[in-house]
Each structure stands twice: as structure tokens, then as C-alpha cells.
Biopython code that builds the backbone (N, CA, C, O; Angstrom):
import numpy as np
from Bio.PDB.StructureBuilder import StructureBuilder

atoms = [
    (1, "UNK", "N", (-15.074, 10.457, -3.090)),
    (1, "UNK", "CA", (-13.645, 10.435, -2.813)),
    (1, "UNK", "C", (-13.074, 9.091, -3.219)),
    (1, "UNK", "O", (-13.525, 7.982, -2.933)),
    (2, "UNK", "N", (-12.052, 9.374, -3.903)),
    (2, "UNK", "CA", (-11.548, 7.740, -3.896)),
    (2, "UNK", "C", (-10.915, 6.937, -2.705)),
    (2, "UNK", "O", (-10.694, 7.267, -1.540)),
    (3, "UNK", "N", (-10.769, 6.154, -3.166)),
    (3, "UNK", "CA", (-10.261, 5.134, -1.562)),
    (3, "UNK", "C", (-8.850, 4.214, -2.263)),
    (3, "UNK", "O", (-8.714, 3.923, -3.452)),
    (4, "UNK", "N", (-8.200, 3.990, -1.483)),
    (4, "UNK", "CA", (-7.439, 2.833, -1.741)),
    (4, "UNK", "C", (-6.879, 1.874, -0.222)),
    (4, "UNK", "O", (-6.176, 2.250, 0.716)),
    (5, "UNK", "N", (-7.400, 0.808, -0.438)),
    (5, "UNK", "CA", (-7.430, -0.023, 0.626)),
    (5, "UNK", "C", (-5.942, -1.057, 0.699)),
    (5, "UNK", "O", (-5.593, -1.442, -0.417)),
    (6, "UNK", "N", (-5.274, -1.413, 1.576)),
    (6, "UNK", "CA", (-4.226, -2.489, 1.459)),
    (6, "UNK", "C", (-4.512, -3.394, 2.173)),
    (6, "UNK", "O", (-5.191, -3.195, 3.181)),
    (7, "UNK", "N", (-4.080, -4.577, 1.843)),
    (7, "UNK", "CA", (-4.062, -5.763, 2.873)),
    (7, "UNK", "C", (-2.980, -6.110, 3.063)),
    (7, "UNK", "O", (-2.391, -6.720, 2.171)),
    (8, "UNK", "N", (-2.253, -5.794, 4.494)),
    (8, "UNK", "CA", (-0.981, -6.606, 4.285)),
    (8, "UNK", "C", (-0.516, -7.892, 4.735)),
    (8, "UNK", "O", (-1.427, -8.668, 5.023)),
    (9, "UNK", "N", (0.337, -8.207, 4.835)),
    (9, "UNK", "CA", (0.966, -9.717, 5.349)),
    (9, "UNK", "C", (0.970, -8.951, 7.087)),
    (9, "UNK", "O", (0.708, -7.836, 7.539)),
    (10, "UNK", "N", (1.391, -10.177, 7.615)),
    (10, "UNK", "CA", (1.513, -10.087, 9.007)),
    (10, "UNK", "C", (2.972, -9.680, 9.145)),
    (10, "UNK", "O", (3.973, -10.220, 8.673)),
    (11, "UNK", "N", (2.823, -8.353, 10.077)),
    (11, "UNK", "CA", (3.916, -7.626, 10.134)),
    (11, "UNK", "C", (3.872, -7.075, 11.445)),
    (11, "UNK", "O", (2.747, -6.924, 11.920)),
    (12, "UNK", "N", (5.011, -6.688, 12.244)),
    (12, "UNK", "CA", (4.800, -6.235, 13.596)),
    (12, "UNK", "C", (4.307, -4.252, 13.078)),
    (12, "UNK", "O", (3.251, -4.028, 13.669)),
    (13, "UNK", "N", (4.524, -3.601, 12.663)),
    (13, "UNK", "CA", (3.954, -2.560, 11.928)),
    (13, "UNK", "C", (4.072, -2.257, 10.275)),
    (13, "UNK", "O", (4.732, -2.821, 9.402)),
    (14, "UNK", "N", (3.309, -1.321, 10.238)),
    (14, "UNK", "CA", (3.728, -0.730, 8.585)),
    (14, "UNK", "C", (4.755, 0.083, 7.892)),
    (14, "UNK", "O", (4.921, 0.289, 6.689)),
    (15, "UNK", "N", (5.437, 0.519, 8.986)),
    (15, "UNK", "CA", (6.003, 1.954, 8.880)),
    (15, "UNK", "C", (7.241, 1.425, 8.065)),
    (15, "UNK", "O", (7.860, 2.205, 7.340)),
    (16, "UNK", "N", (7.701, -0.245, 8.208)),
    (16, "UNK", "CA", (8.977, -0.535, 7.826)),
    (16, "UNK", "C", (10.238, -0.607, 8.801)),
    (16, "UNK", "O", (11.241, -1.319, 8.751)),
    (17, "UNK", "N", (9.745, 0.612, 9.922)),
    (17, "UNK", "CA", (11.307, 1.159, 10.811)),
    (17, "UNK", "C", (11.417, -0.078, 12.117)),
    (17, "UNK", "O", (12.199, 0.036, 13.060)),
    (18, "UNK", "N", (10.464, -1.250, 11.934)),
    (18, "UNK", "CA", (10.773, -2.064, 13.184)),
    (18, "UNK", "C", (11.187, -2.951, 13.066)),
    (18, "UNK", "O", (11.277, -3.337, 11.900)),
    (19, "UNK", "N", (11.681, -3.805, 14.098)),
    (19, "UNK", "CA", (12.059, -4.926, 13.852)),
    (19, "UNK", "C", (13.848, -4.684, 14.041)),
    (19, "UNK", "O", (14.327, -3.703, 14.609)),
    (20, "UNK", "N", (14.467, -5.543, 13.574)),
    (20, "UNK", "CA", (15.529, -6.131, 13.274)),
    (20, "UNK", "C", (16.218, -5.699, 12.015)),
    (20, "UNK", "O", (17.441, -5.783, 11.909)),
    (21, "UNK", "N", (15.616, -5.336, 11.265)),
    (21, "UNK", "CA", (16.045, -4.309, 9.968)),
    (21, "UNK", "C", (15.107, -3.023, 9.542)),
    (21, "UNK", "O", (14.128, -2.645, 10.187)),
    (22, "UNK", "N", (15.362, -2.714, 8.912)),
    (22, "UNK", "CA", (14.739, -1.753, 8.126)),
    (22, "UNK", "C", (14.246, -2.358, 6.810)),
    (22, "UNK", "O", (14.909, -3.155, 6.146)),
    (23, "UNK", "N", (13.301, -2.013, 6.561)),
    (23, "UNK", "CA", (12.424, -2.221, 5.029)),
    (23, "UNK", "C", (12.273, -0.999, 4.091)),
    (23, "UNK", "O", (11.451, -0.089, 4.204)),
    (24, "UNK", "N", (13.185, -1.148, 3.185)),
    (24, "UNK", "CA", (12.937, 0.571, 2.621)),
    (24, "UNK", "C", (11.933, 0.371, 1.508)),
    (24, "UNK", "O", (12.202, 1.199, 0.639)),
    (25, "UNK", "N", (10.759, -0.459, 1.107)),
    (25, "UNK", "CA", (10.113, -0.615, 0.254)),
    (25, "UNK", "C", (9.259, -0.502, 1.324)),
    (25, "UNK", "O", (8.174, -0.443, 0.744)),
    (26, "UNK", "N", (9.023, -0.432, 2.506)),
    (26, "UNK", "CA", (7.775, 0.416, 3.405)),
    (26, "UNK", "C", (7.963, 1.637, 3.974)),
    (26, "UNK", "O", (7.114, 2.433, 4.373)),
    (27, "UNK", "N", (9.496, 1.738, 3.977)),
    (27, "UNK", "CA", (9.774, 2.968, 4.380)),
    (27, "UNK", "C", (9.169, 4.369, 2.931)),
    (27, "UNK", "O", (8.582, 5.432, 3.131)),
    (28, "UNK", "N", (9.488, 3.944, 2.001)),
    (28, "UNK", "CA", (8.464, 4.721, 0.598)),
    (28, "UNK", "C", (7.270, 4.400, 0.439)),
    (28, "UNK", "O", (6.615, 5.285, -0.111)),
    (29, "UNK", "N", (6.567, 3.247, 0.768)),
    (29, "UNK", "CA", (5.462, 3.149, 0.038)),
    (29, "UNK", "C", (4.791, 4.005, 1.479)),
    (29, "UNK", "O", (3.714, 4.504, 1.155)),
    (30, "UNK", "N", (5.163, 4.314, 3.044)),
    (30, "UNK", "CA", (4.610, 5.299, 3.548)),
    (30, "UNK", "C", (4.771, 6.662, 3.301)),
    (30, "UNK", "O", (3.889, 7.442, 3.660)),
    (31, "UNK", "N", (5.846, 7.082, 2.699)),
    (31, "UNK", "CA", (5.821, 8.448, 2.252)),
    (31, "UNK", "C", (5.050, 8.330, 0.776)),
    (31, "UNK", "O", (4.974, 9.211, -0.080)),
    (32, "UNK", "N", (4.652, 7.351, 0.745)),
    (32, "UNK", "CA", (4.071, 7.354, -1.027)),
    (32, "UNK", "C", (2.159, 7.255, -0.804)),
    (32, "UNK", "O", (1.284, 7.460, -1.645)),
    (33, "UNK", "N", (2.065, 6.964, 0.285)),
    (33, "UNK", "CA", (0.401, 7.114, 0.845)),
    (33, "UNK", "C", (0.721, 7.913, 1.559)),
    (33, "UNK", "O", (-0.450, 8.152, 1.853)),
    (34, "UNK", "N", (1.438, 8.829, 2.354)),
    (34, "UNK", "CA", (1.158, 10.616, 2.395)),
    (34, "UNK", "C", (0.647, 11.462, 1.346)),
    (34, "UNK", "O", (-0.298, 12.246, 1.439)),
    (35, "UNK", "N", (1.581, 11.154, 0.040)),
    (35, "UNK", "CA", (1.541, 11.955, -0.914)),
    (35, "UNK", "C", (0.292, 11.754, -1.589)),
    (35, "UNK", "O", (-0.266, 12.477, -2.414)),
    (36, "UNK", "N", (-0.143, 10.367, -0.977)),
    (36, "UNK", "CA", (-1.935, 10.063, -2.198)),
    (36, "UNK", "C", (-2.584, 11.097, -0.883)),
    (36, "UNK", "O", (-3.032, 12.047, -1.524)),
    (37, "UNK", "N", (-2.719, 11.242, -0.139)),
    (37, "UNK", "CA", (-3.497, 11.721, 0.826)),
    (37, "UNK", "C", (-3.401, 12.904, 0.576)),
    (37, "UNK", "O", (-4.449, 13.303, 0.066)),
    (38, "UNK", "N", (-2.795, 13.535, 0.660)),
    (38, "UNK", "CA", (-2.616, 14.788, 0.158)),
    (38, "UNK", "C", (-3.351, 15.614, -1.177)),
    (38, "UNK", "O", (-3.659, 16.762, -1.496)),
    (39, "UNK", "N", (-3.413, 14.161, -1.742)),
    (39, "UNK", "CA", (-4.269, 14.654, -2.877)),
    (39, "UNK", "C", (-5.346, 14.453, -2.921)),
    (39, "UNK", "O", (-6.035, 14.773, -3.890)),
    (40, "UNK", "N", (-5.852, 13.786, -1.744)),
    (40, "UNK", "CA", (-7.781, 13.451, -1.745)),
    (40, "UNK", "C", (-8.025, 12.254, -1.742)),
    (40, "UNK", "O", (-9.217, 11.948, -1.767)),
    (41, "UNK", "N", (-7.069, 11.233, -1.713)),
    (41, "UNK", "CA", (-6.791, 9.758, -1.698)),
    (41, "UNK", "C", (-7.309, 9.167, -0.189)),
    (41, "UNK", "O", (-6.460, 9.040, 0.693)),
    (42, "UNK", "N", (-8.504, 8.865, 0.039)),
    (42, "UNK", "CA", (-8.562, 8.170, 1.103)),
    (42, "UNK", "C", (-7.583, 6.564, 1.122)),
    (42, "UNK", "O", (-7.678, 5.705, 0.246)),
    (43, "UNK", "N", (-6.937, 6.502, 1.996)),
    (43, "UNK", "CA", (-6.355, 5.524, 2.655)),
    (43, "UNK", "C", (-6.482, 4.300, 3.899)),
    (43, "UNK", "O", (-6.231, 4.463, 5.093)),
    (44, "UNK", "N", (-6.889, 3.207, 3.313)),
    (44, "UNK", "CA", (-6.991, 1.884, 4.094)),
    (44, "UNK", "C", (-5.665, 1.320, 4.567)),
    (44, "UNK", "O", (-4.935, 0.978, 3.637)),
    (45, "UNK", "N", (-5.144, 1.126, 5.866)),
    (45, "UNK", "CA", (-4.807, -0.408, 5.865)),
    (45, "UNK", "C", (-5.082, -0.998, 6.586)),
    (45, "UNK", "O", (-5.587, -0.506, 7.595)),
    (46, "UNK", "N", (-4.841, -2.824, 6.425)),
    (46, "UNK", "CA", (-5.035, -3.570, 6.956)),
    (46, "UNK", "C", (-4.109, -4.998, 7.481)),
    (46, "UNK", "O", (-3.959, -5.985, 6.761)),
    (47, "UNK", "N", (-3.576, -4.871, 8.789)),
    (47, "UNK", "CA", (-2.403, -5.379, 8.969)),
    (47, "UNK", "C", (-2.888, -6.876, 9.505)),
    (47, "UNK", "O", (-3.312, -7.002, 10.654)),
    (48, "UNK", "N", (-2.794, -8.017, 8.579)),
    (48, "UNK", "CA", (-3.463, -9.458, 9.334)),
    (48, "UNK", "C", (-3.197, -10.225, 10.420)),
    (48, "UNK", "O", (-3.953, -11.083, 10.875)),
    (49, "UNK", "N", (-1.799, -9.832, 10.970)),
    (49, "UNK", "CA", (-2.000, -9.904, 12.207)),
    (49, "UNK", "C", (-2.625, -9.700, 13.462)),
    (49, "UNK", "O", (-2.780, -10.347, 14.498)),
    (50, "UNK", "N", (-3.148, -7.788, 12.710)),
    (50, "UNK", "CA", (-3.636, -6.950, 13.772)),
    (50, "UNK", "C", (-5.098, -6.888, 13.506)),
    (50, "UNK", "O", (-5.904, -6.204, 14.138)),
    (51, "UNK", "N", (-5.291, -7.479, 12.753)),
    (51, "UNK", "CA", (-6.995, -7.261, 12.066)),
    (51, "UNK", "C", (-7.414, -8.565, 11.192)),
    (51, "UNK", "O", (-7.739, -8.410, 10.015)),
    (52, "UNK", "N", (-7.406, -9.446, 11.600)),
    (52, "UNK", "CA", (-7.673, -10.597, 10.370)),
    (52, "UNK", "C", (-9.470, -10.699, 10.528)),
    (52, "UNK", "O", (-10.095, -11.645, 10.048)),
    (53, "UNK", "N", (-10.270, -9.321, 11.435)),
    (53, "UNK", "CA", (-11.536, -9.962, 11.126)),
    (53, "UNK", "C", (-11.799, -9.046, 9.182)),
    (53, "UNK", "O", (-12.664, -9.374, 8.369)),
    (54, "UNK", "N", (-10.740, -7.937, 8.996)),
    (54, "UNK", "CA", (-11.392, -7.213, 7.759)),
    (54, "UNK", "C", (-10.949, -8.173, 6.582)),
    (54, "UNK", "O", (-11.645, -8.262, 5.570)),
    (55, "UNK", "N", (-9.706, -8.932, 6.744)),
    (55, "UNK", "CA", (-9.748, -9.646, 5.834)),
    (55, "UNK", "C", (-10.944, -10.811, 5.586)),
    (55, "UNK", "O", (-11.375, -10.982, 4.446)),
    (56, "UNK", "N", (-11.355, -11.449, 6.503)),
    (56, "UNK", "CA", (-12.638, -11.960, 6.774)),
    (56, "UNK", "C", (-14.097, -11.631, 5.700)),
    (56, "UNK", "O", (-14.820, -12.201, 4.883)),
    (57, "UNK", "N", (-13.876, -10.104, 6.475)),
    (57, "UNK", "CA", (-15.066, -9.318, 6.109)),
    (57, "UNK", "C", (-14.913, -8.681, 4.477)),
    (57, "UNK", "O", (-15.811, -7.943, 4.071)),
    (58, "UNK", "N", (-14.064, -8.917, 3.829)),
    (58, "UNK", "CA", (-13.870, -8.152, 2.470)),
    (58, "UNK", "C", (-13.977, -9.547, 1.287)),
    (58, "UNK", "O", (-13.050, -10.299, 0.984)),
    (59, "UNK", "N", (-15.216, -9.581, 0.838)),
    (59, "UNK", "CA", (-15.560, -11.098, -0.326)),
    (59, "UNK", "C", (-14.060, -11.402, -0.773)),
    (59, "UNK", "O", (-13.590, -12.517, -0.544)),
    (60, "UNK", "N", (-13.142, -10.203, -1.551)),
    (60, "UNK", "CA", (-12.613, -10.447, -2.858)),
    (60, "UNK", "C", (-10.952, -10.820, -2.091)),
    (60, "UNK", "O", (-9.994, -11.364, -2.641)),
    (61, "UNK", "N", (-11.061, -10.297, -0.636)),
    (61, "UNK", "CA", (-9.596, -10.752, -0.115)),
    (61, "UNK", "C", (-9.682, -11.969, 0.524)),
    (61, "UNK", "O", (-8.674, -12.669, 0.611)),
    (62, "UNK", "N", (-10.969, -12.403, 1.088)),
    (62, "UNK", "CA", (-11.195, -13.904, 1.653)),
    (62, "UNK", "C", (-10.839, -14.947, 0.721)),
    (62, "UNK", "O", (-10.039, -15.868, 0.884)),
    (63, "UNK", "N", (-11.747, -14.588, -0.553)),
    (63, "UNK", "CA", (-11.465, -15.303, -1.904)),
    (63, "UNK", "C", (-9.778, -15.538, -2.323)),
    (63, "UNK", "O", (-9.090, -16.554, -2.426)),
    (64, "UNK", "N", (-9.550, -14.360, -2.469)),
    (64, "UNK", "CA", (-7.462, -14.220, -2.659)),
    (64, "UNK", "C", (-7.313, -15.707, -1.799)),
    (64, "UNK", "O", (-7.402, -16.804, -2.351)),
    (65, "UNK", "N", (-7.086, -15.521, -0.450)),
    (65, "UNK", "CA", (-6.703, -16.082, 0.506)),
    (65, "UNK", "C", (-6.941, -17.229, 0.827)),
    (65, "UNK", "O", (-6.204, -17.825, 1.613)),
    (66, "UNK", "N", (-8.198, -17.874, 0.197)),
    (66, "UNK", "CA", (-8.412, -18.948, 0.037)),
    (66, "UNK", "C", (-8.275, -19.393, -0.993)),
    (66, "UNK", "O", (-9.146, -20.262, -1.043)),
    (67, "UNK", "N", (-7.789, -19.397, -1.836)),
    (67, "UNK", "CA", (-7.222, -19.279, -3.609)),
    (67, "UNK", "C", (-5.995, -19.644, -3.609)),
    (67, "UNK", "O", (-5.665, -20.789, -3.920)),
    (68, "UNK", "N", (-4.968, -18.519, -3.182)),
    (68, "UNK", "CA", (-3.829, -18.394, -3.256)),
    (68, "UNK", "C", (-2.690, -18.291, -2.211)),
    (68, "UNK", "O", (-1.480, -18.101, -2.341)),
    (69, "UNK", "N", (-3.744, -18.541, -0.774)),
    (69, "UNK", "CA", (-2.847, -18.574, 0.245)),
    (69, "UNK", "C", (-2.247, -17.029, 0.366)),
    (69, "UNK", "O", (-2.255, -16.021, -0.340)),
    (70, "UNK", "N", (-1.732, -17.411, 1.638)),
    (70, "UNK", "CA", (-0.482, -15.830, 1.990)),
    (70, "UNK", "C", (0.029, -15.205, 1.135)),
    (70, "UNK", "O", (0.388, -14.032, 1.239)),
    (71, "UNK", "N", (0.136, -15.937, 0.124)),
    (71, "UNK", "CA", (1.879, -15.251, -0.258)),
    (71, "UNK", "C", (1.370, -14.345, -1.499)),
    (71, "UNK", "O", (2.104, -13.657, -2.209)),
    (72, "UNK", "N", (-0.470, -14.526, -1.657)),
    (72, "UNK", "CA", (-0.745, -13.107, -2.589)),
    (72, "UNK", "C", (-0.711, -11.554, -1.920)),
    (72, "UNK", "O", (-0.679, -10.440, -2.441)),
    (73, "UNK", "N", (-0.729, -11.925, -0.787)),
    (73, "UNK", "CA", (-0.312, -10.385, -0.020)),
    (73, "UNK", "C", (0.871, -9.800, -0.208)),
    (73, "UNK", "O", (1.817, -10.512, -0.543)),
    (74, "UNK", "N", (1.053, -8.381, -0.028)),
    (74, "UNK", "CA", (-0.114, -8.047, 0.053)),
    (74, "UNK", "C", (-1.206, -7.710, -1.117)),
    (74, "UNK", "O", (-1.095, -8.031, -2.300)),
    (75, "UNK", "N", (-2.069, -7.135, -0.641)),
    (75, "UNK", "CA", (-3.521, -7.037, -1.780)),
    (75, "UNK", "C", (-3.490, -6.000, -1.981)),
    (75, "UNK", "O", (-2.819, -5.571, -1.043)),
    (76, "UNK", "N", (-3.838, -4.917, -2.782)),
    (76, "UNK", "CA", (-4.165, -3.665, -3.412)),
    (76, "UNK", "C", (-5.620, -3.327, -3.752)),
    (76, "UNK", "O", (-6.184, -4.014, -4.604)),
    (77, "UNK", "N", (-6.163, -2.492, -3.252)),
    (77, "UNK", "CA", (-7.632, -2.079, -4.246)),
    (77, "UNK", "C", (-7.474, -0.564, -4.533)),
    (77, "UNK", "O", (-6.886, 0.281, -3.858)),
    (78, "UNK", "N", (-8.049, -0.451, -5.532)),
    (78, "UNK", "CA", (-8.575, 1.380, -5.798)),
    (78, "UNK", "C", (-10.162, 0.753, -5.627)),
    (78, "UNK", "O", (-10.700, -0.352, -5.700)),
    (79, "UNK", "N", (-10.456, 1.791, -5.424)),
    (79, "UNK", "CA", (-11.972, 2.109, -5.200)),
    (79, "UNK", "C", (-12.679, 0.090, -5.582)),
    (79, "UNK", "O", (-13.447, -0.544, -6.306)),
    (80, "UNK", "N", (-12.047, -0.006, -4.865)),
    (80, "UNK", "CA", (-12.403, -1.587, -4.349)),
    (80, "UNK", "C", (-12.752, -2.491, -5.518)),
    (80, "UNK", "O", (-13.672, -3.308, -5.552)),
    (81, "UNK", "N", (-11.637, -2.140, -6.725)),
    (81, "UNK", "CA", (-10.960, -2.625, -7.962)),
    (81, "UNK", "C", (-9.209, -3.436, -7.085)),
    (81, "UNK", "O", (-8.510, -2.744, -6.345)),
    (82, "UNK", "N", (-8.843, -4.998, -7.437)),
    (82, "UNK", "CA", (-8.043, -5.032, -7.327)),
    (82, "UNK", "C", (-6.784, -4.537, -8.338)),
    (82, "UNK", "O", (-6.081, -5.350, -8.938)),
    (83, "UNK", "N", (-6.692, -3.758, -8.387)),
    (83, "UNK", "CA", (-5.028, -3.664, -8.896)),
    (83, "UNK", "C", (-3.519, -4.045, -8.750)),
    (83, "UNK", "O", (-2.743, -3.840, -9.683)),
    (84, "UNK", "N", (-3.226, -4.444, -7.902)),
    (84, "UNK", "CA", (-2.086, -5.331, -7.073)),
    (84, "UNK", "C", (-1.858, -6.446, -6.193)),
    (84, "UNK", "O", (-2.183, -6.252, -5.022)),
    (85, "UNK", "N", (-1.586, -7.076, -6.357)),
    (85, "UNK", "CA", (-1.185, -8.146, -5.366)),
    (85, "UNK", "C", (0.559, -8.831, -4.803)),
    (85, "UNK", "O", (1.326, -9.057, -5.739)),
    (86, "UNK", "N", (0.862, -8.995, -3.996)),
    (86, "UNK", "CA", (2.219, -9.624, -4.328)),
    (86, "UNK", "C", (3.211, -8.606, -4.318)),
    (86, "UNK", "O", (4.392, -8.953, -4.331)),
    (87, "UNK", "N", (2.867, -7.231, -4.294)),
    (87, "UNK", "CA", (3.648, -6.755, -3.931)),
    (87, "UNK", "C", (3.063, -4.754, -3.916)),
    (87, "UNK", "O", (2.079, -4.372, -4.549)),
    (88, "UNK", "N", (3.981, -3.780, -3.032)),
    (88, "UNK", "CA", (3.733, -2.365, -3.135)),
    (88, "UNK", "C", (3.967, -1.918, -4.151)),
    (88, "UNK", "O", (5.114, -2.091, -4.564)),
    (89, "UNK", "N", (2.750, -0.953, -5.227)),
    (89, "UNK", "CA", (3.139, -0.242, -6.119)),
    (89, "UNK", "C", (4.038, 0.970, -5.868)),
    (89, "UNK", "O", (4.110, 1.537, -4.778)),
    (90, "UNK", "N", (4.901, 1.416, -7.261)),
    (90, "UNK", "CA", (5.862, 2.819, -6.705)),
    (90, "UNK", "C", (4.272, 3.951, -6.996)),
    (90, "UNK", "O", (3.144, 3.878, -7.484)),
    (91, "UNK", "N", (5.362, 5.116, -6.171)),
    (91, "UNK", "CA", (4.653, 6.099, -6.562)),
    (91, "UNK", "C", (3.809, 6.611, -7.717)),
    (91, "UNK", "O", (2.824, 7.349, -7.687)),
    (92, "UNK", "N", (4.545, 5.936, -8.928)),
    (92, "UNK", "CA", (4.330, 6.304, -10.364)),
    (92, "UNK", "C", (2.908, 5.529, -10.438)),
    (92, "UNK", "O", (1.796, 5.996, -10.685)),
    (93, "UNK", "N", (3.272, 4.281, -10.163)),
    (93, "UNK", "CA", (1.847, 3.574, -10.438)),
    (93, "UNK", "C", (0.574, 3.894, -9.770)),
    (93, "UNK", "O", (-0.543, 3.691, -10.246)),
    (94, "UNK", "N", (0.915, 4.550, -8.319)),
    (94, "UNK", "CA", (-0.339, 4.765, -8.087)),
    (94, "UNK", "C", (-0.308, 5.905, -8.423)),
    (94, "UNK", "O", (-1.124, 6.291, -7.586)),
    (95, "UNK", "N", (-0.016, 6.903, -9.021)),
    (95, "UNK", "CA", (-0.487, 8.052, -9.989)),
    (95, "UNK", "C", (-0.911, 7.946, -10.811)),
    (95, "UNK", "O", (-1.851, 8.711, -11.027)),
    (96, "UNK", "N", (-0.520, 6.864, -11.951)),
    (96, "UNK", "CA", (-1.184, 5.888, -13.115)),
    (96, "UNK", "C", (-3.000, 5.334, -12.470)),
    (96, "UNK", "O", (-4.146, 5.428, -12.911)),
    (97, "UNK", "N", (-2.515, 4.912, -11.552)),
    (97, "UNK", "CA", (-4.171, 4.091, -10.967)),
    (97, "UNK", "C", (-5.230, 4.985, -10.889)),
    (97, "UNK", "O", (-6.247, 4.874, -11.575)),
    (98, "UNK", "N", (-4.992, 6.040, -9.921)),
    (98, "UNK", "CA", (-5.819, 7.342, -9.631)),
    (98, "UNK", "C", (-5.908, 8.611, -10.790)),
    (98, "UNK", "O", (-6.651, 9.578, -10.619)),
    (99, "UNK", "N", (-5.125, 8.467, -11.861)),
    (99, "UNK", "CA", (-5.343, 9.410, -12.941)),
    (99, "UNK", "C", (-4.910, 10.587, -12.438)),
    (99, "UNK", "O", (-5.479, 11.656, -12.659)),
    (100, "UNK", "N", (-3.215, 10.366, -11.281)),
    (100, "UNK", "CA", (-2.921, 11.620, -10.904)),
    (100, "UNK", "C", (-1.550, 12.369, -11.711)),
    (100, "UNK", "O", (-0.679, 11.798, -12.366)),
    (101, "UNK", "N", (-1.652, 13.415, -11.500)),
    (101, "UNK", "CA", (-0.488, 13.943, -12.579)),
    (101, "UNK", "C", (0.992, 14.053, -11.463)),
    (101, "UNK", "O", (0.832, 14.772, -10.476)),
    (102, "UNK", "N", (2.477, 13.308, -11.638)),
    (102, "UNK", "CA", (3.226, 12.858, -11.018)),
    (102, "UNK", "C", (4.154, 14.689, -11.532)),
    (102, "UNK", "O", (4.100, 15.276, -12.613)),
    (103, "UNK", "N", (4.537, 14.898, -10.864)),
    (103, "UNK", "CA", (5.422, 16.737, -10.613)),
    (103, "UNK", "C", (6.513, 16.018, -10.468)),
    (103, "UNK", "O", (6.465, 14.845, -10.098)),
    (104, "UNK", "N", (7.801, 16.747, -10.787)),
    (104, "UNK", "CA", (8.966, 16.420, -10.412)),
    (104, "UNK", "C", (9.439, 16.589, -9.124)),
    (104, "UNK", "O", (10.486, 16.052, -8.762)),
    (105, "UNK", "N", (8.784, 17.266, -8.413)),
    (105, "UNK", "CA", (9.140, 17.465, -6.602)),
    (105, "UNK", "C", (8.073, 16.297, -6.480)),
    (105, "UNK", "O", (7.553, 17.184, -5.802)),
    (106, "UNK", "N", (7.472, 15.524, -6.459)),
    (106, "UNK", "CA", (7.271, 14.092, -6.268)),
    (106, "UNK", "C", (7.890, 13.111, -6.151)),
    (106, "UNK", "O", (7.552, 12.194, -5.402)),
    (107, "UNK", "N", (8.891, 13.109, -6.848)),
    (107, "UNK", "CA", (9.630, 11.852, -7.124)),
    (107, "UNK", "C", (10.223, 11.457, -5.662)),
    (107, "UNK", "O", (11.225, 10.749, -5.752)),
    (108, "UNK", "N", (9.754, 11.811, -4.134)),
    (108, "UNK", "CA", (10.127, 11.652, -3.461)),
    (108, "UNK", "C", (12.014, 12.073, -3.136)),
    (108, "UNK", "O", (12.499, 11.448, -2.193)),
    (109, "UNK", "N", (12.579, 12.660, -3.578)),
    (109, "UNK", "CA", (13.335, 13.181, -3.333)),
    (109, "UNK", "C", (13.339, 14.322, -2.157)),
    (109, "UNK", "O", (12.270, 14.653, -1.644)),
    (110, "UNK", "N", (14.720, 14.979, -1.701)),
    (110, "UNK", "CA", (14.184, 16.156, -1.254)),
    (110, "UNK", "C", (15.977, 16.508, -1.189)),
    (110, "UNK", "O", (16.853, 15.849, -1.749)),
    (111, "UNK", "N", (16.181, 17.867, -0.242)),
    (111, "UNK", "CA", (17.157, 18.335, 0.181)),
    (111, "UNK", "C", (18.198, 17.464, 0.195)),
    (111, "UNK", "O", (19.317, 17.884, -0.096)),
    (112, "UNK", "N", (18.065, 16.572, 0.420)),
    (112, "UNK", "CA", (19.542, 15.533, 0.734)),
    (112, "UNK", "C", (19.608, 14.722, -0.390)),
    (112, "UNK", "O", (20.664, 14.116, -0.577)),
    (113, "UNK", "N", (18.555, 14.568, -1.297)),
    (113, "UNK", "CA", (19.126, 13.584, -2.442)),
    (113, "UNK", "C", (17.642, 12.907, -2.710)),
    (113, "UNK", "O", (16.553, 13.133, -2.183)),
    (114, "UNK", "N", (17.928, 12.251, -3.445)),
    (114, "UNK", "CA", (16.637, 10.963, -3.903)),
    (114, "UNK", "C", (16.912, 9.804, -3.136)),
    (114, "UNK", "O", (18.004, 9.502, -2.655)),
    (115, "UNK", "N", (15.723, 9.101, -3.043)),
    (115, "UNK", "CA", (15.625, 7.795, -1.911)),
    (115, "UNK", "C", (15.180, 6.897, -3.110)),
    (115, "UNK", "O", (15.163, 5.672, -2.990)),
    (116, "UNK", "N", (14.779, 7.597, -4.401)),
    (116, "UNK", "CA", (13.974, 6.045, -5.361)),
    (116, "UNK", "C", (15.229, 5.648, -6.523)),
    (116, "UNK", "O", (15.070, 4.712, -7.307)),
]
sb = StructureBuilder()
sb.init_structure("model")
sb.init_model(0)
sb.init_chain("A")
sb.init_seg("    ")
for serial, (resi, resn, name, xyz) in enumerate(atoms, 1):
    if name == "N":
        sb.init_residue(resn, " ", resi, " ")
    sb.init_atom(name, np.array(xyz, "f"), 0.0, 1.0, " ", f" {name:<3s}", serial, name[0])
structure = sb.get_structure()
């Protein structure tokens, strides 16, 4: 199965919906790891606030982090290949990464309109 793992920055959650604003670049990139899941995409994350022993425990994100400090988060892996750093890929790209074929009812749209 493939995997794709994240590391993120320190955040009170992932979802985007907390806090003091809204984040709509987490508010998609969670409907955008539904849609990998859906397809057989195992899914990691890892929030460093809430978990800084996996960043610890992972060679190639300790390395990041001691390299490049915070501000390379977050981190990206496919099958524990980095592919991203610095920021969430769109949907497209991780269809590009995983060799998945992107449908036009993908594009995250729905009944009320498009969100991308």
C-alpha cells in the first residue's frame, strides 16, 4: 500500500477550522487526503506540537530540522520519498506523486460551486 506521511508545523489542529481564523489551504488539503484515502492512500500525520517524539524518530525529518530549522515544515513523504517541503501540495500534485488518474468530479468541487 502506499503511504504518505506529513509533518506539520505546530498547530492547535489540522482540520484548519480552529483558532481565530480559518485556513482554507487546510481546509482542502483535508478534503484532498480523504480523496487519497479513498483510493488506497494510506495517510500519516504528524502535528509537532502534539507529537515531536515522531519527528525525533524519522532520520530524514530530524535531519530537515536540524538543517533548516522550522520553517521547512511542513514536510511531505510518499512512500518515505521526500517530495515537499514548505508547503501543502494541491490535489493535482498528489495525483501526479501517486500515479493517480485526477476525474473531473475531483476537482473538489460539488453542488454549490468549486472551492479551488
Amino acid at each position: 500500500m502506499k503511504k504518505l506521511s506529513i509533518y506539520d508545523p505546530s498547530m492547535c489542529c489540522s482540520s484548519g477550522v480552529c483558532g481565530p481564523s480559518v485556513d482554507p489551504v487546510l481546509v482542502q488539503l483535508t478534503s484532498d487526503l480523504e480523496w487519497l484515502k479513498k483510493r488506497g492512500i494510506a495517510v500519516d500525520r504528524h502535528n509537532l506540537s502534539q507529537q515531536p517524539a515522531d519527528f525525533a524518530a524519522h532520520d530524514a525529518v530530524r535531519d530537515a530540522l536540524q538543517k533548516e530549522g522550522q520553517d521547512c515544515l511542513p514536510l511531505i513523504f510518499a512512500d518515505d520519498i521526500r517530495v515537499a517541503s514548505r508547503f501543502y501540495p494541491t490535489r493535482e500534485q498528489f495525483a501526479k506523486i501517486f500515479g493517480l488518474k485526477l476525474e473531473e468530479a475531483d476537482c473538489g468541487c460539488d453542488e454549490t460551486g468549486c472551492c479551488s
